[in-house]
SEMI-870798 format. One line per 4 residues: number of its first residue (from 1); for each residue x, y, z of C-alpha. Coordinates in Angstrom, 1 decimal, padded with zeros to 4 digits. Layout:
<sites>
NUM	X,Y,Z; ...
</sites>
This chain:
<sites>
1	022.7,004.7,-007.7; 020.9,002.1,-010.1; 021.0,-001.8,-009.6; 023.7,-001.9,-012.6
5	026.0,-000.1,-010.1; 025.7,-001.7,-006.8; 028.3,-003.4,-005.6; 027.6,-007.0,-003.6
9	029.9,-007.9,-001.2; 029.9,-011.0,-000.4; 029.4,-012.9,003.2; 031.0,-015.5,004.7
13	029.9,-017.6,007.6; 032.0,-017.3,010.9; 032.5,-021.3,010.6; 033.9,-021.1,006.9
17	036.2,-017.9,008.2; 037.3,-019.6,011.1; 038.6,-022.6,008.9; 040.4,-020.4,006.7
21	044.2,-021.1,007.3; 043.5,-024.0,009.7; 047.2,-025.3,010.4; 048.8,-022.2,008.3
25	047.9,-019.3,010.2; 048.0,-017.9,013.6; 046.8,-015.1,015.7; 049.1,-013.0,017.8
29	046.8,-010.7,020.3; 047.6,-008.5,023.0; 045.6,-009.7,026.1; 045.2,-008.5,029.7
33	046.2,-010.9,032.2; 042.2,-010.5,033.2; 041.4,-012.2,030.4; 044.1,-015.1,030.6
37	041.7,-017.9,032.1; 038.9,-017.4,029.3; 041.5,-017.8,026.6; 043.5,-020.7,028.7
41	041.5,-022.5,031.6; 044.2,-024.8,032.9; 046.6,-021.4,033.1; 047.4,-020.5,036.7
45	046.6,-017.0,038.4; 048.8,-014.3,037.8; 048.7,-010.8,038.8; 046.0,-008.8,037.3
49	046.4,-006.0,035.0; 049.6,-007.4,033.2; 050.0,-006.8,029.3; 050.2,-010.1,027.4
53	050.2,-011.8,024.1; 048.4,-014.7,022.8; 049.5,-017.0,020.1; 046.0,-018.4,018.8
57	045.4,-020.9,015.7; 043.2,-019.7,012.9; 039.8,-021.1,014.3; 040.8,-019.7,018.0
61	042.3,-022.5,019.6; 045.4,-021.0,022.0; 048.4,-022.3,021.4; 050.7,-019.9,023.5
65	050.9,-017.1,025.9; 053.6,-014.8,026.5; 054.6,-011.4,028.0; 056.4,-010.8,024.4
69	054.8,-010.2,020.9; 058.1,-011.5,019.6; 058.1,-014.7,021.5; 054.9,-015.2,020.4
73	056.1,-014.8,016.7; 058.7,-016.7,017.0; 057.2,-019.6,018.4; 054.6,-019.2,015.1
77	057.2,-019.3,013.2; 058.8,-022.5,015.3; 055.8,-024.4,014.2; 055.5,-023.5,010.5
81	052.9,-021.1,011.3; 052.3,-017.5,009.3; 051.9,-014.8,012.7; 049.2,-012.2,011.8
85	048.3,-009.4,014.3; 044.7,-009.2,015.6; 044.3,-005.6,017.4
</sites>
C-alpha cells in the first residue's frame, strides 16, 4: 500500500465523544447488581448477582435503574430521550 491509498481514520477525544448527544441520547446497559453502587452511590444494597439495566445520559451520568430493558426504554423515551444499547 502507497501513501495515496491509506486511509486516516480520524480520532476523537473521549471528552468531545462523551458530549456527543448531551440531552438527546441515552444509554441502556445491562449491569450486575455488583456493580449497582459504582454506577449509583446513594442506591441501597440489593442482592448480589441480579441482572439489571441502566439508563445512562450520553456523557455517563445515570439516570435510571431497572430489572427491565424495557422500562429503561421507556422511561428514555418519557424524557425525550433516543435509548441506544451499549453491550
Amino acid at each position: 500500500m502507497n501513501d495515496a491509498t491509506k486511509t486516516t481514520i480520524p480520532t476523537v477525544s473521549p471528552q468531545v465523544l462523551a458530549a456527543m448527544g448531551g440531552g438527546e441520547i441515552a444509554y441502556v446497559r445491562a449491569i450486575k447488581s455488583d456493580d449497582l453502587n459504582r454506577l449509583f452511590p446513594q442506591a441501597p444494597e440489593i442482592q448480589p448477582g441480579l441482572d439489571l439495566f441502566a439508563l445512562l445520559g450520553a456523557d455517563g451520568t445515570p439516570i435510571l435503574v431497572t430489572d427491565s430493558r424495557s422500562t429503561a426504554i421507556a422511561n428514555a423515551w418519557e424524557h425525550n430521550l433516543t435509548p441506544v444499547s451499549v453491550h
